[in-house]
TORTI-992979 format. One line per field, with one value per residue (C-alpha): residue number from 0; x, y, z. Coordinates in steps of 0.2 Angstrom, whole numbers. Layout:
<selums>
dolo <- c(NUM	...) .
px <- c(X	...) .
py <- c(Y	...) .
pz <- c(Z	...) .
</selums>
This chain:
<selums>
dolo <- c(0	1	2	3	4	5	6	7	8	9	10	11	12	13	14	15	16	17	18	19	20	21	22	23	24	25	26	27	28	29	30	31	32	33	34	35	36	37	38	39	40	41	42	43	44	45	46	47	48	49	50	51	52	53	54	55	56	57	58	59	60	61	62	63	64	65	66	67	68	69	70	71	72	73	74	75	76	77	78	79	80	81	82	83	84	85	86	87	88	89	90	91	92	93	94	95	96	97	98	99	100	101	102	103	104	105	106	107	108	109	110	111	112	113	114	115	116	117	118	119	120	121	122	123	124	125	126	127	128	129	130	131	132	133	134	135	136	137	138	139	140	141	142	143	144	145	146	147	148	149	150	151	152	153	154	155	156	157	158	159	160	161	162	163	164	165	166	167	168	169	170	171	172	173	174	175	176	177	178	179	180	181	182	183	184	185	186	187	188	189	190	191	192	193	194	195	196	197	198	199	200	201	202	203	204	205	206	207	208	209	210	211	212	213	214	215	216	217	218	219	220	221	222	223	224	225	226	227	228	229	230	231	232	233	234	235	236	237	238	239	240	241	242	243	244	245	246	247	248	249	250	251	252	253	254	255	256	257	258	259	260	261	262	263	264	265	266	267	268	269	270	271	272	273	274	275	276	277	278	279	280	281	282	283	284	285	286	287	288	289	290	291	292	293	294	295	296	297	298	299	300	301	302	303	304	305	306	307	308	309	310	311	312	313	314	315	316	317	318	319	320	321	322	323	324	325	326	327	328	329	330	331	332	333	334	335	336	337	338	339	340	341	342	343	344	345	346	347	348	349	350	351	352	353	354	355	356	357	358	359	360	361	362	363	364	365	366	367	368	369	370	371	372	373	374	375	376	377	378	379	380	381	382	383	384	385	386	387	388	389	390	391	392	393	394	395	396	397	398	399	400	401	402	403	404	405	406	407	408	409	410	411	412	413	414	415	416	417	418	419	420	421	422	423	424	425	426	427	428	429	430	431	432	433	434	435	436	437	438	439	440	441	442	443	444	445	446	447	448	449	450	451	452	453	454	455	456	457	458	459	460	461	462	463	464	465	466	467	468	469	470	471	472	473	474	475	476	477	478	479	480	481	482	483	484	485	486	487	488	489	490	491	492	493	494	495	496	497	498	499	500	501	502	503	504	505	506	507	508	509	510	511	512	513	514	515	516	517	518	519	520	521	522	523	524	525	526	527	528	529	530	531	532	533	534	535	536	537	538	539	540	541	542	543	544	545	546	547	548	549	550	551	552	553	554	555	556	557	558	559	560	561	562	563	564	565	566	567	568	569	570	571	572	573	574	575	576	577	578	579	580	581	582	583	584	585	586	587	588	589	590	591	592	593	594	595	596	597	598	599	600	601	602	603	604	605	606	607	608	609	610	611	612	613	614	615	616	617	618	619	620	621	622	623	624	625	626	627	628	629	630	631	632	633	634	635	636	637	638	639	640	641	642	643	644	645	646	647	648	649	650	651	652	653	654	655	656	657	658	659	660	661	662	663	664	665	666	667) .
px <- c(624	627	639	632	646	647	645	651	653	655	673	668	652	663	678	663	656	672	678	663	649	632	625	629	621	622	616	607	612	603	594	604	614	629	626	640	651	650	639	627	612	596	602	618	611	605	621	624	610	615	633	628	615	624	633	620	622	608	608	602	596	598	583	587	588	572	560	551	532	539	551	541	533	550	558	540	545	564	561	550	559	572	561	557	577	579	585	581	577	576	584	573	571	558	542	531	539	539	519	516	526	520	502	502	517	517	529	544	555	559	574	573	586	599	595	578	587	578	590	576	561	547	554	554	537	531	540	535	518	526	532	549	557	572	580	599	598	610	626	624	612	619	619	607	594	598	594	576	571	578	567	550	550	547	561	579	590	609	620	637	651	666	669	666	657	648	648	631	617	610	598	600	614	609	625	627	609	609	626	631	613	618	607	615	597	596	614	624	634	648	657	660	663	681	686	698	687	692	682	680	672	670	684	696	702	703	708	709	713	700	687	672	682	675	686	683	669	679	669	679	681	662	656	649	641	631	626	622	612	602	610	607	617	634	636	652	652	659	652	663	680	691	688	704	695	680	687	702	687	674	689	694	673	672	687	677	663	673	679	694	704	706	719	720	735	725	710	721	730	711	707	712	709	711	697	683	669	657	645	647	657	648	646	657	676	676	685	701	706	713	703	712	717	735	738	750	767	782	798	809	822	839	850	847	857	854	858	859	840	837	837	841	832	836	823	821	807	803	788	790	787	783	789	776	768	763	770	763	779	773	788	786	773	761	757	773	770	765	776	775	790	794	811	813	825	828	844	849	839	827	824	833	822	825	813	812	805	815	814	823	834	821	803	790	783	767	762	747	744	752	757	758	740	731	736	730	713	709	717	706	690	680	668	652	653	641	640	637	633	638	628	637	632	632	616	610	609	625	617	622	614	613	602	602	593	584	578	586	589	595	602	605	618	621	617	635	643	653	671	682	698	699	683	678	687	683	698	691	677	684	694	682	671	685	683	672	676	660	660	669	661	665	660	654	652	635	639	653	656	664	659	666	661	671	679	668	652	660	662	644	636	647	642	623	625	633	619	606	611	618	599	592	599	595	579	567	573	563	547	534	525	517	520	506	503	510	495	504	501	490	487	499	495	510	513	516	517	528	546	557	561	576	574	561	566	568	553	538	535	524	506	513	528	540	549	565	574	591	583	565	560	543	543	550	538	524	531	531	514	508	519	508	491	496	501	489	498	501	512	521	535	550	558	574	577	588	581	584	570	571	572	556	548	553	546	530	529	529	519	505	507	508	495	504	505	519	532	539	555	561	548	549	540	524	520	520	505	497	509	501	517	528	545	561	570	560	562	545	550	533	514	511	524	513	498	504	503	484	479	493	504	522	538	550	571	572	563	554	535	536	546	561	562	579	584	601	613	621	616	632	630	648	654	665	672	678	686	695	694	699	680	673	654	660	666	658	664	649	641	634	646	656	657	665	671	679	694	681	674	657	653	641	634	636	621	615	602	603	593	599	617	621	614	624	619	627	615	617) .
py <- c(65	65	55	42	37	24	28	12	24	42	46	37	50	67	60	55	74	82	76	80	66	73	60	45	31	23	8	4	-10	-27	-17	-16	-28	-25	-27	-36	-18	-6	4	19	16	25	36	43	44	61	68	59	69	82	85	80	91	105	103	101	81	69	54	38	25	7	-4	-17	-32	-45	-45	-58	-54	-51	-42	-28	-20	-15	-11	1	10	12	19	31	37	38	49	61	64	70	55	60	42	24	10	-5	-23	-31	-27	-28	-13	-5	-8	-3	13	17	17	25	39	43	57	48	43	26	19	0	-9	-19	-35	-33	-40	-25	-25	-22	-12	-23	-25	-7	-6	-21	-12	7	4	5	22	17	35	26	11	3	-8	-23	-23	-33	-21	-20	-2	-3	-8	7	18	6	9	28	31	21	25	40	34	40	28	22	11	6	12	6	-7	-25	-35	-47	-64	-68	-60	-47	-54	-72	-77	-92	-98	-92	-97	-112	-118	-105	-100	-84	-76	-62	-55	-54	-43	-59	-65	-75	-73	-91	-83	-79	-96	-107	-119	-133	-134	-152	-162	-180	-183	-172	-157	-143	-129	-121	-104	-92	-96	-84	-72	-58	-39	-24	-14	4	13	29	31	27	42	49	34	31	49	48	33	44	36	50	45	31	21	18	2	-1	2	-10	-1	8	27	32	22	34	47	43	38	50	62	55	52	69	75	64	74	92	87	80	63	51	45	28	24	34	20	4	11	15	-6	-15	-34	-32	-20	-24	-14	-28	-31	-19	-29	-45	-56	-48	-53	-54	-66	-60	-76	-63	-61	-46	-29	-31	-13	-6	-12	-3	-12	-27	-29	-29	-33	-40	-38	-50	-45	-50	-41	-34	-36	-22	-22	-11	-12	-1	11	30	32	44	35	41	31	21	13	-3	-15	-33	-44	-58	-71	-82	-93	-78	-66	-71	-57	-38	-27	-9	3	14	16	20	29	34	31	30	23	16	14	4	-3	-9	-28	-40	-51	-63	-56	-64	-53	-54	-50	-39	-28	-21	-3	-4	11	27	35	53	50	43	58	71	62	59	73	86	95	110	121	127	146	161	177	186	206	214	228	233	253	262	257	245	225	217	210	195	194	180	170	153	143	159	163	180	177	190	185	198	198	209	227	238	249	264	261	269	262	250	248	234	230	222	210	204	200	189	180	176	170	159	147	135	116	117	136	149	165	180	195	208	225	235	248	246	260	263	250	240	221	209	194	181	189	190	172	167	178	168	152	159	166	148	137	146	143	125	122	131	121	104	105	109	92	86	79	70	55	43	23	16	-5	-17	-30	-46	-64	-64	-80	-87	-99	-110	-121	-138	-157	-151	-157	-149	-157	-151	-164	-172	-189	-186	-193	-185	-188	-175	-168	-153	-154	-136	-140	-129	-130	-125	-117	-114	-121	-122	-141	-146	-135	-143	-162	-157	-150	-167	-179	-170	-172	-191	-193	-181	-168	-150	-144	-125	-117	-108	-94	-87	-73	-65	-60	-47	-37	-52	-65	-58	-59	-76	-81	-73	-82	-98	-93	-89	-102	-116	-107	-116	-109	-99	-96	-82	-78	-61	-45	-45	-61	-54	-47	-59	-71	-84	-82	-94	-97	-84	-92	-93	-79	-66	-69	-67	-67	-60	-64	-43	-46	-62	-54	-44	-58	-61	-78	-85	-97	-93	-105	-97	-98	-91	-98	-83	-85	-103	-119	-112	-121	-125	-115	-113	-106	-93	-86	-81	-70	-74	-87	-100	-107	-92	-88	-103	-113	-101	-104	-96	-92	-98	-113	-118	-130	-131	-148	-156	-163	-146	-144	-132	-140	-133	-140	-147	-158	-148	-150	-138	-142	-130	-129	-115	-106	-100	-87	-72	-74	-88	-86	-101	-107	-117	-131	-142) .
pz <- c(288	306	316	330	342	357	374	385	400	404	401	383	380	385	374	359	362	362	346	334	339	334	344	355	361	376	387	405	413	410	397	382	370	380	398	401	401	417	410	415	427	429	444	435	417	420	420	402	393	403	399	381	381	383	369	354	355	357	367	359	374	367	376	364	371	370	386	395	399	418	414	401	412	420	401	400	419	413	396	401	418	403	392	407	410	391	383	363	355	361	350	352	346	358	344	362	368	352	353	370	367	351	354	371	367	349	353	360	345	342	331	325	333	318	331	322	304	292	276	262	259	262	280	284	278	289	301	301	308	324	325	321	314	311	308	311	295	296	293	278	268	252	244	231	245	254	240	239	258	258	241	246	265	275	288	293	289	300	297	304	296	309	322	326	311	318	307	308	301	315	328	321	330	342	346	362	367	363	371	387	390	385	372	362	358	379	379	385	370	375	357	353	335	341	347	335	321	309	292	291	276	275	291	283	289	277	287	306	315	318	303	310	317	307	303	309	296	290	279	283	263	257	266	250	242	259	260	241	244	260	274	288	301	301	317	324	334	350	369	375	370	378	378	368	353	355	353	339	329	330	326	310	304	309	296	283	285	287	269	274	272	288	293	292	302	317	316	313	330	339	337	321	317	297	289	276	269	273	261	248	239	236	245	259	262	282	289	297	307	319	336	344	340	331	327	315	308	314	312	312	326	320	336	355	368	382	399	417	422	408	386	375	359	345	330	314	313	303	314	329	345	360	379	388	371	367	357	349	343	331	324	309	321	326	339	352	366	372	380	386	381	397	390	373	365	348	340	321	310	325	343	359	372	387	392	402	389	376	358	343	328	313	325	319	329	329	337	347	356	353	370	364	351	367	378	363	361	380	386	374	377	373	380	376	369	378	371	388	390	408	416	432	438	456	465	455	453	442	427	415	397	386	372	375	359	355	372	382	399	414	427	443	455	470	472	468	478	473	474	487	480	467	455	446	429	414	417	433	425	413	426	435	421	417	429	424	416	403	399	389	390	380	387	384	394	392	405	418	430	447	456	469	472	485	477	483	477	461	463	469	453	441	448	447	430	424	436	427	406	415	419	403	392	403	408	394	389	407	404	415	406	418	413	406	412	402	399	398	398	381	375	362	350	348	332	336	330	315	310	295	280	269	256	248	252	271	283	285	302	310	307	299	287	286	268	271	251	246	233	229	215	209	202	221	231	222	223	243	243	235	245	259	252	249	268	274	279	282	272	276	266	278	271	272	285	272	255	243	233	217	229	236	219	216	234	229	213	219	234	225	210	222	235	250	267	272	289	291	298	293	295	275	276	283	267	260	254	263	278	291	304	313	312	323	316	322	341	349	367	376	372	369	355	348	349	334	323	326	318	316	326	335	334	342	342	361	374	381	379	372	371	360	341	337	322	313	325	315	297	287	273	269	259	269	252	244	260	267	249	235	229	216	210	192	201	218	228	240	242	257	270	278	295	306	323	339	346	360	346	344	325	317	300	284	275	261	253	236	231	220	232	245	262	274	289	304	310	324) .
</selums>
């Protein structure tokens, strides 16, 4: 199992390299799902694969963002300037992109982006057609599925194992969209997730705080049961962190893998907002109601000393802690400030330190960053070993020796002298083989005889010797594709003159009626399907973007019993029968992408290539009632009426789905 680690920028990919990443991925600007970091471009991302190159580890390009028909042909010219650098794999979502590339460049390797929402078989298999070698399954996979897709596919699988949970269910979150203009599925998502909600029902406020701030996923000890389960790679989220949280995370994965334990204490201090293993545990339990990174618990404060300038604070703690750390205080009302410790000093049974800021006797604190750990981690790097063999004799060129990937190279220096004075030694060879930031050559000494060579040209034939392994192990990564042209501007055949229909009771009131049920049942299905005739109408069933392998049974039993016309809005759904409609939830942004559904018509949830549809703004594959209202399965307290409202007075409506589990939904 490898370890895939997040690259936001260049300090983050040395730091991710250095401490045991196999791989890393990375993003261009406006081109990825997180443009809004200082990321890498396409002029500086050759030193990226180069430097990552050099040490065994592959670089993942994300390109996994949704693209317009103008803007594909650009995403086509990017990707493969990208490919032509080295770059090992490209994560993408747009399926016109995946298209274009796959047929015309069957050798570049393509990874599913999780934005795409695969979490069963049947959507891999919708899915593979497209050259996709592997896919990022969504973070709401169960197990079990795993297993399925790793057993009945001929794909590599990855799956995030730490990092920011996002709440809604991966690429069907339109929250953003709908009300900043600022799609998450374009690499814009303005996180309205983390902003304070109240769960309201029938007026009456049942609860507030942060009620879709989801934990951070830590799968640091289920390791064994993803590998068991043929997960090839885990993903550890997070190109929008700091470099420090690279590094102390890919460190402690990297122990799990070496047969070691983590250290749990080192990933609460690299980012830690509570911790949940997502969906492997029923229905998930990931709600935190905690935004930012608290840390870890440290101590109480025990005495204050106010003075003129400055506070003296004395507080109990065991842990040693280092000067210039960072602090979180929270009273019995919550997080009450940050401070930095630049004087800290231990003393018995704690530590003093000295603040401008106003503490109170009884005030947790909260360690945030450790000074000392964040030196170690950043401050650490290795080097790639050479096994080099000197020749240096009278008369003839000095000789360096090496196999690089299987492949001996000489390299020749200047002709040699006899000495007069003082010959060559093998210490000044190691020396001056010494000096370099990338390399550390052991040498070895073939023949070495009395020969004299002036410092600098000793110099200049190490710089030569290291230039040429440097561009032996870079450039047989070069290639030299040209890009292809994007045909764009297909025709699309948008569905219209259709309204959606929750209940049987509701109006009719378009040509073509989308019966959406809380749960499918065959009596109701075919009540609609004759309701329609009656009115002469269209009738189409929309299906859930979430389904597990006997939901999909049940769908196509009742499919096929009632023989009415399906929208599809998950790639799952395309194998079903009789799907006539592709749905919302799978984001067809360009007409290349549309033209893959070949006689059938396109609603879309983002207006790219068509008017958008509105669709349900988030997908929760948590339950709100078992997390904010002690709910049980036995004893559901779901019903009609919740809402979750912001503190600006925007109200979303709860609705569900139930299938095998509850899907939720947030609706307008």
């Amino acid at each position: 199992m490898k370890i895939l680690a997040p690259a936001g920028n260049f300090e983050s990919l040395k730091v991710a390299v250095y401490h045991g990443a196999d791989e890393v991925y990375l993003g261009i600007n406006d081109f990825n799902a997180r443009n809004n970091i200082d990321g890498f471009t396409i002029e500086n991302l050759i030193d990226a694969v180069d430097f990552a190159h050099l040490f065994g580890v592959k670089v993942h390009l994300a390109i996994n963002i949704l693209f317009s028909d103008s803007e594909l042909q650009s995403a086509v010219d990017t990707l493969i300037k990208a490919y032509n650098l080295g770059v090992d794999a490209f994560i993408v979502q747009d399926l016109g992109l995946a298209k274009i590339i796959s047929e015309n460049y069957p050798e570049i390797e393509l990874h599913a982006s999780t934005q795409m929402g695969l979490h069963n078989l049947e959507g891999v298999k919708a899915v593979e057609k497209y050259g996709f070698s592997r896919v990022v399954l969504a973070r709401e996979t169960p197990l079990n599925e795993i297993e399925r897709i790793k057993k009945n596919s001929n794909v590599e699988i990855e799956y995030f194992a730490q990092g920011a949970l996002c709440v809604s269910f991966s690429g069907n979150c339109y929250m953003s969209s709908y009300y900043q203009n600022a799609s998450g599925n374009r690499g814009k998502c303005k996180q309205l997730c983390r902003l304070p909600y109240s769960l309201v029902k029938g007026g009456k406020t049942l609860k507030k705080g942060y009620l879709l701030s989801a934990k951070e996923f830590n799968l640091s000890d289920r390791l064994n049961q993803l590998k068991k389960a043929g997960v090839n790679a885990i993903k550890i989220e997070g190109r929008a962190r700091r470099p420090y949280y690279v590094g102390a995370v890919t460190a402690e994965y990297r122990k799990v893998l070496d047969g070691k334990n983590p250290n749990q204490e080192n990933l609460k201090l690299a980012f830690n907002r509570g911790y949940t293993a997502g969906y492997f545990d029923g229905n998930g339990k990931i709600i935190s109601e905690i935004q930012n990174h608290v840390g870890i618990f440290i101590g109480n404060v025990k005495k204050v000393v106010k003075g003129k300038n400055f506070n003296q604070v004395y507080f109990s703690s065991n842990r040693e802690l280092s000067p210039k750390s960072t602090f979180k205080v929270f009273d019995g009302k919550g997080e009450k400030l940050t401070l930095t410790a630049f004087d800290l000093k231990k003393i018995d049974n704690g530590y003093q330190l000295t603040t401008t800021h106003e503490l109170s006797v009884g005030d947790k604190l909260n360690l945030i960053i450790d000074a000392k750990r964040e030196n170690e981690i950043l401050t650490y790097t290795r080097k790639r070993n050479l096994e080099i063999s000197i020749f240096a004799v009278e008369n003839q060129k000095v000789k360096a020796t090496l196999n690089v990937d299987g492949e001996k190279i000489e390299i020749f220096g200047d002709l040699l002298s006899p000495a007069k004075n003082q010959p060559l030694t093998e210490q000044d060879f190691k020396q001056t083989f010494a000096k370099s930031e990338l390399f550390f050559a052991h040498l070895t000494f073939e023949k070495l005889g009395n020969v004299f060579m002036a410092k600098s040209a000793l110099n200049a034939f190490r710089r030569k010797v290291f230039d040429k392994i440097y561009c032996a192990l870079t450039e047989k990564y070069r290639k030299n594709l040209t890009p292809v042209k994007a045909l764009t501007n297909l025709k699309v055949d948008a569905f219209s003159d259709f309204n959606f229909v929750y209940e049987l009771d509701q109006e009719f009131s378009a040509k073509n009626v989308i019966y959406s049920p809380e749960q499918y049942n065959l009596k109701n299905l075919l009540e609609f399907i004759d309701k329609c005739k009656k009115l002469n109408k269209c009738a189409y069933l929309d299906t859930p973007n979430f389904a597990l392998k006997e939901d999909i049974l049940l769908l196509q039993d009742v499919i096929t019993k009632s023989g009415i016309s399906v929208v599809a809005n998950n790639y799952y759904a395309l194998l079903l029968p009789n799907v006539k409609v592709i749905g919302g939830g799978l984001n067809v942004y360009n007409s290349v992408s549309a033209s893959e559904y070949s006689g059938k018509k396109i609603i879309s949830a983002e207006s790219g290539v068509i008017e958008k549809t509105p669709f349900p703004v988030m997908t929760l594959r948590h339950c709100p009632l078992k997390a904010h209202l002690n709910s049980t399965c036995d004893k559901c307290l779901y019903q009609d009426g919740f809402s979750y409202v912001l503190e600006s007075g925007k109200s979303y409506k709860l609705k569900r789905k139930k299938l095998s589990t509850c899907t939720f939904y947030l609706v307008d």
